[in-house]
PAVEXDO-413016 format. One record per residue (C-alpha): residue in one letter; y, z, x; residue number from 1. Coordinates in pm, 1 decimal, decimal comma. Example, Ala and Ser with C-alpha at 12.3 -4.5 7.8 and 13.67 -1.06 7.14 Angstrom:
2
[roro "a"; [-450,0; 780,0; 1230,0]; 1]
[roro "s"; [-106,0; 714,0; 1367,0]; 2]
END
This chain:
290
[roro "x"; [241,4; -1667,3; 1254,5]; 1]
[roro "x"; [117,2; -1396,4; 1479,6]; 2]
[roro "x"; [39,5; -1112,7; 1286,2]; 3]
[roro "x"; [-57,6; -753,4; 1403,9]; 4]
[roro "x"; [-167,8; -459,2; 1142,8]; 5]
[roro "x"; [-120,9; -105,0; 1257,5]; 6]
[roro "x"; [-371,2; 47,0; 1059,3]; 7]
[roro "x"; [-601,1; -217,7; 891,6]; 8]
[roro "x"; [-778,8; 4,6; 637,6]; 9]
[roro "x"; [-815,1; -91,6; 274,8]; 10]
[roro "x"; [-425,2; -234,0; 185,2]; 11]
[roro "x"; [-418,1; -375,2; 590,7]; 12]
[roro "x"; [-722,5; -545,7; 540,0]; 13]
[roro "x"; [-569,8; -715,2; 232,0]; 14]
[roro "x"; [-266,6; -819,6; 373,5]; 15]
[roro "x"; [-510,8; -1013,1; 692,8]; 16]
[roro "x"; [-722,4; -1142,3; 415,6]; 17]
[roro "x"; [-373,0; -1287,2; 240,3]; 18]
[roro "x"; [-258,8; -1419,2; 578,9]; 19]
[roro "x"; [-574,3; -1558,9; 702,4]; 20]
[roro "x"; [-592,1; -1773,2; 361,2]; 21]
[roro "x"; [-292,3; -1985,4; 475,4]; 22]
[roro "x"; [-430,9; -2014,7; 864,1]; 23]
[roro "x"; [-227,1; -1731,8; 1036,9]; 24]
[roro "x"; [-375,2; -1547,1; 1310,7]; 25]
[roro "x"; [-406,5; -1189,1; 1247,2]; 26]
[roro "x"; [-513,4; -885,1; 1487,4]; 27]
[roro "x"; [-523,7; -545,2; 1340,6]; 28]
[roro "x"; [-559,5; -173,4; 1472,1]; 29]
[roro "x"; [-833,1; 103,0; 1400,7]; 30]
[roro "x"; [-865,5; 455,2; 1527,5]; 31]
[roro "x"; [-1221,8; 401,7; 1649,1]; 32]
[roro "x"; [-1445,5; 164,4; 1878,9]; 33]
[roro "x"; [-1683,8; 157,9; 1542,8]; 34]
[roro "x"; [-1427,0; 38,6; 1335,5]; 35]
[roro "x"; [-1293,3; -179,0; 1525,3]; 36]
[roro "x"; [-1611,0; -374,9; 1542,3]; 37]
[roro "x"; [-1600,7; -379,6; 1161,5]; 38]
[roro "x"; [-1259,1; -553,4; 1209,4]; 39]
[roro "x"; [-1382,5; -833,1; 1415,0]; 40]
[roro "x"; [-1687,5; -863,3; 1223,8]; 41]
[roro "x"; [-1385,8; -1003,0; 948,2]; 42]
[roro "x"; [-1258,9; -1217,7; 1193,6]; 43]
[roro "x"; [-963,3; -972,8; 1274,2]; 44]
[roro "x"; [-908,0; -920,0; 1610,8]; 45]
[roro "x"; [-886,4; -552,4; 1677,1]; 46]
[roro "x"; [-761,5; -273,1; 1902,0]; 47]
[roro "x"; [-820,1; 78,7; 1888,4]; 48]
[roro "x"; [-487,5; 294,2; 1849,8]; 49]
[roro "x"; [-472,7; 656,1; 1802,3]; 50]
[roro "x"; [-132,7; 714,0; 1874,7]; 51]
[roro "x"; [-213,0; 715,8; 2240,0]; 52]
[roro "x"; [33,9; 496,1; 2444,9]; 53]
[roro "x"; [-16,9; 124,1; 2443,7]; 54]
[roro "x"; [-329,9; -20,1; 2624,1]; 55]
[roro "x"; [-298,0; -284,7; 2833,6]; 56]
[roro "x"; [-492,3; -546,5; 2616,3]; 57]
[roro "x"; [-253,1; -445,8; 2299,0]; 58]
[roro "x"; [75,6; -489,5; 2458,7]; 59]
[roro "x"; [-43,6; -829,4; 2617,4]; 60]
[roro "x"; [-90,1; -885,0; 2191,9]; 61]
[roro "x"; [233,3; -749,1; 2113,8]; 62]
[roro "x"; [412,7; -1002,3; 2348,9]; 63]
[roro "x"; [261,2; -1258,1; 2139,6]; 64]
[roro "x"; [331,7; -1117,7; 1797,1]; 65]
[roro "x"; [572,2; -1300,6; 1517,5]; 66]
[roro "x"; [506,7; -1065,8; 1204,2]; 67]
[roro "x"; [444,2; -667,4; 1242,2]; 68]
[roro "x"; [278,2; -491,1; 996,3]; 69]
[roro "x"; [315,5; -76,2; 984,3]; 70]
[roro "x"; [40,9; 50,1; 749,1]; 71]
[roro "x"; [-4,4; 426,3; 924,8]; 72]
[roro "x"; [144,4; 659,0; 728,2]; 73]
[roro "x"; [381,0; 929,9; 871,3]; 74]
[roro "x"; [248,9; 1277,1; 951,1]; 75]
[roro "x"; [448,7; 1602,4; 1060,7]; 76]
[roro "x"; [550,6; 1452,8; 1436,5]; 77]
[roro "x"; [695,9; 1143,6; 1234,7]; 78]
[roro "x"; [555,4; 790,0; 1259,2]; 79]
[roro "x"; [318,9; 732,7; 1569,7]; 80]
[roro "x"; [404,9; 394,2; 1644,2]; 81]
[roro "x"; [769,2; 452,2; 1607,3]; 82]
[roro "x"; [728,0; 687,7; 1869,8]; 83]
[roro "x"; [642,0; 426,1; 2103,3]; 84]
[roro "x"; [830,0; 141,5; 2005,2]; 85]
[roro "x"; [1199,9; 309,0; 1948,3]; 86]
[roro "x"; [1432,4; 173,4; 2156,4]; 87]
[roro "x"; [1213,6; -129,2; 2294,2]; 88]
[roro "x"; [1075,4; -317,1; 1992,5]; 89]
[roro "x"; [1260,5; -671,9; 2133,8]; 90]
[roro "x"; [1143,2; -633,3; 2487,9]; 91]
[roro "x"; [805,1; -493,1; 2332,2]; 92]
[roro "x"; [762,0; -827,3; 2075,2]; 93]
[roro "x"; [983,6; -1096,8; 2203,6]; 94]
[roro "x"; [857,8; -1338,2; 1934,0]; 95]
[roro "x"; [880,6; -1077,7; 1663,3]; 96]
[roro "x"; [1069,0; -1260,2; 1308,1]; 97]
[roro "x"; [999,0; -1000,3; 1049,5]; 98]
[roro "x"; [870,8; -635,6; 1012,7]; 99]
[roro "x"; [646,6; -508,1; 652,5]; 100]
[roro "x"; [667,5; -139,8; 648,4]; 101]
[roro "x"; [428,1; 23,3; 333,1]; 102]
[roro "x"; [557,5; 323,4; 165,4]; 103]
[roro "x"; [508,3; 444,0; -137,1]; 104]
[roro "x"; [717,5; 499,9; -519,9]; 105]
[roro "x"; [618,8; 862,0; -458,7]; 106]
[roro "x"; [1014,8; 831,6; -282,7]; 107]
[roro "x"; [1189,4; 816,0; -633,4]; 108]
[roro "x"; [1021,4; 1137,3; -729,2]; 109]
[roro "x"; [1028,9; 1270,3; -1040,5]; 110]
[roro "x"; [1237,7; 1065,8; -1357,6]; 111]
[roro "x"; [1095,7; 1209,4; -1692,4]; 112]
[roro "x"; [862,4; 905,9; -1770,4]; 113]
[roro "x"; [1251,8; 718,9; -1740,0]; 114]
[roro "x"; [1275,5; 355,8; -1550,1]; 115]
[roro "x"; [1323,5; 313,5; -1149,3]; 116]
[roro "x"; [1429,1; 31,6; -969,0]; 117]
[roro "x"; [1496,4; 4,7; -570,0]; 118]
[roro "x"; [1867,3; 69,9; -655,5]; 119]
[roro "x"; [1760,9; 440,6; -798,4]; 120]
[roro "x"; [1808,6; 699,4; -560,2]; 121]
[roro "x"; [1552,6; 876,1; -450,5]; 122]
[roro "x"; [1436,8; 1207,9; -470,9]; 123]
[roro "x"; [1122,2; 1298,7; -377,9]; 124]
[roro "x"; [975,4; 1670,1; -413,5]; 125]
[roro "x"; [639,3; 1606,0; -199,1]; 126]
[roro "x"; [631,4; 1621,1; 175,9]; 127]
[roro "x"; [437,7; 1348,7; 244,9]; 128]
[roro "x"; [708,8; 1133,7; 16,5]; 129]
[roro "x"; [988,5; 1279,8; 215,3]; 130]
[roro "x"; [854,4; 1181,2; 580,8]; 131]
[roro "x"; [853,2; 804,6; 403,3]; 132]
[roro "x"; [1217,1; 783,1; 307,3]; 133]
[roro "x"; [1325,3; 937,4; 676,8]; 134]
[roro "x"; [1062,7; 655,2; 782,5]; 135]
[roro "x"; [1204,1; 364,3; 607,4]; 136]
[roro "x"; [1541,7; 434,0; 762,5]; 137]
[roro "x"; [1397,7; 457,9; 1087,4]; 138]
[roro "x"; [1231,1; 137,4; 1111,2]; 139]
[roro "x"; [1514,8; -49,2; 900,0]; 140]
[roro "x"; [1752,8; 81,3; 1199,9]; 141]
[roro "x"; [1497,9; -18,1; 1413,7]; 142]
[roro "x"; [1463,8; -356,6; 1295,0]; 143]
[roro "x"; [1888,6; -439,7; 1299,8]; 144]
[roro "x"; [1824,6; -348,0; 1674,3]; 145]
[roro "x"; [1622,8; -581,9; 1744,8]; 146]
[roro "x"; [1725,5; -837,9; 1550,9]; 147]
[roro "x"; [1440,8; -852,9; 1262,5]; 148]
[roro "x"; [1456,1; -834,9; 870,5]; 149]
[roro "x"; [1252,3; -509,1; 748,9]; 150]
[roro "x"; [1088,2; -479,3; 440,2]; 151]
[roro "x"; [981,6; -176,0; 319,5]; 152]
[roro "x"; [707,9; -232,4; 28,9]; 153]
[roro "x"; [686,9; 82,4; -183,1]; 154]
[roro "x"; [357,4; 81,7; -289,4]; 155]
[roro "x"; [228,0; 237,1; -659,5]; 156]
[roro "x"; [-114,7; 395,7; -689,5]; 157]
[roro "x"; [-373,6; 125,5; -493,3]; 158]
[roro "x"; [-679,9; 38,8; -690,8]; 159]
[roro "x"; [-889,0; -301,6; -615,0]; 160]
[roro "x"; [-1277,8; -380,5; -502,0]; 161]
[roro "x"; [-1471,3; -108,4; -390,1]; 162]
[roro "x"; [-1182,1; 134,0; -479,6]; 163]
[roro "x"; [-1181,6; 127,0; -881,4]; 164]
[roro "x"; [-1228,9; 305,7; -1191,7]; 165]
[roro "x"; [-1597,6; 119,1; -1226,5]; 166]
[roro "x"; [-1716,9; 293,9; -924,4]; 167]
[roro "x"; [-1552,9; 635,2; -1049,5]; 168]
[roro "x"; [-1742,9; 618,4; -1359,7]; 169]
[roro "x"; [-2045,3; 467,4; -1184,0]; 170]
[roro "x"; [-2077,1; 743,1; -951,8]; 171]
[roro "x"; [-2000,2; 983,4; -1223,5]; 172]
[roro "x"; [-1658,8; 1096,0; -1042,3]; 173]
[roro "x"; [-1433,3; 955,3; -1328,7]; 174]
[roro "x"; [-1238,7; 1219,3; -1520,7]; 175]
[roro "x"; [-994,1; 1184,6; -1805,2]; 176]
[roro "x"; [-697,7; 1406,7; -1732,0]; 177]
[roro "x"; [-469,0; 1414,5; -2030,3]; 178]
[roro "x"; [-113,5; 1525,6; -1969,7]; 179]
[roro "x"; [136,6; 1448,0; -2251,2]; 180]
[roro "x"; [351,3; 1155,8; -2199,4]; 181]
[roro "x"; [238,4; 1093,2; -1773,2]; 182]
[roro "x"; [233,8; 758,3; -1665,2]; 183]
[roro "x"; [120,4; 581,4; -1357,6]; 184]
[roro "x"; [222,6; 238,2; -1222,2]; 185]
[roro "x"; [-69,5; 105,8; -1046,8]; 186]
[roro "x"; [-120,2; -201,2; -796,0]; 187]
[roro "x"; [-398,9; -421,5; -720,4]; 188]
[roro "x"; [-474,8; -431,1; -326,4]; 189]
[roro "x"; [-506,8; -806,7; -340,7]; 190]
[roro "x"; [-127,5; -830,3; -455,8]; 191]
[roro "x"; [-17,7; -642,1; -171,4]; 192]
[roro "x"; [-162,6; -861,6; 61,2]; 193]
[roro "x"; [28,0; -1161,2; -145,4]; 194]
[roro "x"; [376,2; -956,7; -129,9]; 195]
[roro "x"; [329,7; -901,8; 222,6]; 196]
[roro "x"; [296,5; -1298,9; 273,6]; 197]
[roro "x"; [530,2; -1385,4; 72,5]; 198]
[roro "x"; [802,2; -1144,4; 202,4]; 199]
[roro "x"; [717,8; -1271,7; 534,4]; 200]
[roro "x"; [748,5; -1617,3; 480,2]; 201]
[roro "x"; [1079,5; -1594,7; 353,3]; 202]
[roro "x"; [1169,5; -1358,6; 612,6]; 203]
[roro "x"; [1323,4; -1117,8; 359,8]; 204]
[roro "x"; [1427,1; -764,0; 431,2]; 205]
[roro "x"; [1523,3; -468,8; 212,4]; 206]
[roro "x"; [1349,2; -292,6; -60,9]; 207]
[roro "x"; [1087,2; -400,6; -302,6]; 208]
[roro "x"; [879,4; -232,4; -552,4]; 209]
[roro "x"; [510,7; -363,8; -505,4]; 210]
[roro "x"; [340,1; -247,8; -839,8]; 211]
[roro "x"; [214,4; -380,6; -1197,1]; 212]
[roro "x"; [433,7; -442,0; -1493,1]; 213]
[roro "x"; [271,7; -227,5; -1723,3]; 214]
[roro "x"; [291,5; 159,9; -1656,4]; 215]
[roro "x"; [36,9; 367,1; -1847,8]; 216]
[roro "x"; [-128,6; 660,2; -1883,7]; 217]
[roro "x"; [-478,0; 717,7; -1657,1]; 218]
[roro "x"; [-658,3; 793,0; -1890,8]; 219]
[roro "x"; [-643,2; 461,7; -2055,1]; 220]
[roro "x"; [-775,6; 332,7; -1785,5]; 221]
[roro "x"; [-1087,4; 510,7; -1727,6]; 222]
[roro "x"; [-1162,1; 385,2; -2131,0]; 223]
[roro "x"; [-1078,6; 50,0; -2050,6]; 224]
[roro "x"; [-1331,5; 47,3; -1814,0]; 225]
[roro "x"; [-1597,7; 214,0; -1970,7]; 226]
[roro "x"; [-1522,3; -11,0; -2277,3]; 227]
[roro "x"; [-1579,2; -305,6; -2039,1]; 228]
[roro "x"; [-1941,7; -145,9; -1841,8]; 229]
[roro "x"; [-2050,2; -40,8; -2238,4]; 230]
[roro "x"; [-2073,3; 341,5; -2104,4]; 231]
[roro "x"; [-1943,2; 653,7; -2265,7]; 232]
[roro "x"; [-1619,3; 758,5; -2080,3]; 233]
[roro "x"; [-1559,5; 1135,6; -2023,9]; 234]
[roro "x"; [-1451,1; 1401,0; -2214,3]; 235]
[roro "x"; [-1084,9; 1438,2; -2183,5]; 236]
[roro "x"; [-959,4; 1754,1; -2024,2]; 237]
[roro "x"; [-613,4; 1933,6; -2060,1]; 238]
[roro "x"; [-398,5; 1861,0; -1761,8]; 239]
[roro "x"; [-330,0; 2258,8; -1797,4]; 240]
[roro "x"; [-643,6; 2385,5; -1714,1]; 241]
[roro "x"; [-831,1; 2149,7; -1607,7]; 242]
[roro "x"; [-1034,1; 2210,8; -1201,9]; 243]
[roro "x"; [-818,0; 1986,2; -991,7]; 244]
[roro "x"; [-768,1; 1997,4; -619,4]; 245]
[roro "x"; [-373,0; 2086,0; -549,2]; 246]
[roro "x"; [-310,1; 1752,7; -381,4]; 247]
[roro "x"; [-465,1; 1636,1; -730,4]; 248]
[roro "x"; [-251,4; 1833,4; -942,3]; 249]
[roro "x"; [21,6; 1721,4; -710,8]; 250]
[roro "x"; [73,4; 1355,1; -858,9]; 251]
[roro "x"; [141,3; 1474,1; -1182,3]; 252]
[roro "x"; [408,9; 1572,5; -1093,7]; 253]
[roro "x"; [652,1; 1268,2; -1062,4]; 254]
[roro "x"; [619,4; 1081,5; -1407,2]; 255]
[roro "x"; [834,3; 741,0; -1395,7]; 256]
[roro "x"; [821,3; 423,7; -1433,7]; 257]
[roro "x"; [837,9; 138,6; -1123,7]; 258]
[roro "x"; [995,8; -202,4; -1185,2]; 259]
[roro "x"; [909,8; -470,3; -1018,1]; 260]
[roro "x"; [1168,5; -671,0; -1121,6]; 261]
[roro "x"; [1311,6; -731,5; -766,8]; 262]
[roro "x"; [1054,5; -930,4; -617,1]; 263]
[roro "x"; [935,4; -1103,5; -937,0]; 264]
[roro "x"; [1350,5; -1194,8; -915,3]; 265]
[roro "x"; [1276,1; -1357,9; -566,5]; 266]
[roro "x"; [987,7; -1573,9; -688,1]; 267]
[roro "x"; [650,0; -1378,0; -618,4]; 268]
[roro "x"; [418,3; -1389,3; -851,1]; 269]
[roro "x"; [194,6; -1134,7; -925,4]; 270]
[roro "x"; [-194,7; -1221,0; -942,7]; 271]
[roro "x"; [-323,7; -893,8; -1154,8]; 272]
[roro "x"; [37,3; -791,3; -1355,1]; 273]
[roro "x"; [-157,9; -520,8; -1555,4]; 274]
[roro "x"; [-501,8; -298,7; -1553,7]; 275]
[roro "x"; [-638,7; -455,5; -1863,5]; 276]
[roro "x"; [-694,5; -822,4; -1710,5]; 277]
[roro "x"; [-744,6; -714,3; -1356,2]; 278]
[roro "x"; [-1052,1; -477,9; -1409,1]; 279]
[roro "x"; [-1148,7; -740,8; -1669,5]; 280]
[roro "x"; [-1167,1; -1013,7; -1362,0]; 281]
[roro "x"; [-1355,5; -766,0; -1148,0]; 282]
[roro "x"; [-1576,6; -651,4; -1401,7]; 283]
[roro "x"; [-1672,8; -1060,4; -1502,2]; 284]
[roro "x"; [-1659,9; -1143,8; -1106,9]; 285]
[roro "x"; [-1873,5; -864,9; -959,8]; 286]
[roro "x"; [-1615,8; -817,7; -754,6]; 287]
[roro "x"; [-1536,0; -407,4; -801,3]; 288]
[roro "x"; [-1842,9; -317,1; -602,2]; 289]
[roro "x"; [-1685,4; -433,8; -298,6]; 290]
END
């Protein structure tokens, strides 16, 4: 495969890693000349893209490319690389097999604490979650015109090295918010990178659910962690009037449960399937720092 990340942050940068592992050749896009020299320096070879049209060097890339990966999110004018490719993805990526879109379970919204699956419908009360479902459909029409299974991966909350509630508490950033009866589905970024191969290897389309088995509340979180570093954790604070930022205040807002029950169905396997044994391999292997 021929593999090219728009936007190889933190979850792109997983999905190269996953991809690299089994000899595929993976190029990835930044925003900046600076980070793109911290791409190469992982042996991803990288273009800057802003949104601008297409340079030169990336559409000589894109001619070349099997597997496309959309990892920038959506902002008010829509998705930027949409934009460019509407219309033109075939003549664009002539190779192209498969396209990985990553959204997000903030689509289904709000269900009471109550089970969703990819078959519940969504309806999502942020913004930002909105812009994802119009997305989706976009690049799923997208993809039936030119030819190529879609997959959108709807992403729970991203934790992994570097990015973790050891860090949080290390830094001294780690709150306990208590809100009665909220709980999270979370994802380790490693298993993102191993849906994306997986999905791509068996050039699947559709809808999947890429997040652990075991929703819970936060809070239980930050203890298990602090039980694992031998730390105090935080006080707990009332949901209700506790200091948060409104974009903080704003996840609390959608309690549900994610199943993952679809792609487990399809044979992937999940490497960290709950918080409990996933921090505990980070916290044995060193490997939250980063």
């Amino acid at each position: 495969m021929n593999v090219m990340i728009f936007g190889c942050g933190y979850s792109g940068q997983a999905i190269a890693g996953a991809f690299k592992s089994e000899g595929h050749r993976v190029s990835g896009t930044v925003r900046t000349a600076h980070k793109a020299l911290e791409l190469a320096a992982r042996d991803i070879k990288a273009f800057v893209f802003d949104g601008s049209p297409f340079s030169d060097e990336l559409l000589t890339e894109l001619r070349e490319t099997t597997h496309l990966v959309q990892s920038i999110p959506p902002g008010t004018e829509g998705d930027p690389l949409l934009k460019l490719v509407s219309g033109q993805l075939r003549a664009l990526c002539p190779k192209l097999e498969w396209i990985g879109y990553l959204s997000t379970v903030g689509v289904y919204g709000d269900h009471g604490g109550g089970w969703v699956t990819e078959e519940t419908l969504g309806s999502p009360s942020q913004g930002r979650s909105i812009e994802r479902v119009d997305t989706e459909e976009a690049w799923t029409t997208e993809g039936r015109a030119a030819g190529v299974p879609v997959a959108n991966l709807r992403l729970s909350g991203i934790y992994g090295p570097g990015r973790n509630a050891f860090v949080n508490l290390a830094r001294g950033t780690a709150r306990r918010i208590i809100k009665r009866d909220q709980v999270f589905n979370r994802i380790r970024v490693e298993d993102i990178g191993g849906a994306a191969l997986f999905l791509a290897k068996g050039n699947m389309g559709g809808l999947y659910n890429v997040t652990d088995d075991e929703p819970g509340p936060p809070q239980d979180v930050i203890l298990e962690a602090a039980r694992l570093m031998g730390v105090e954790p935080p006080p707990e604070q009332d949901f209700e009037t506790a200091d948060m930022t409104p974009m903080a205040r704003s996840f609390y807002g959608a309690n549900k449960r994610v199943s993952n029950a679809k792609i487990r169905a399809a044979g992937f396997e999940f490497r960290f399937p709950n918080y409990r044994m996933s921090l505990a391999e980070m916290w044995t292997s060193g490997g939250w720092r980063g």
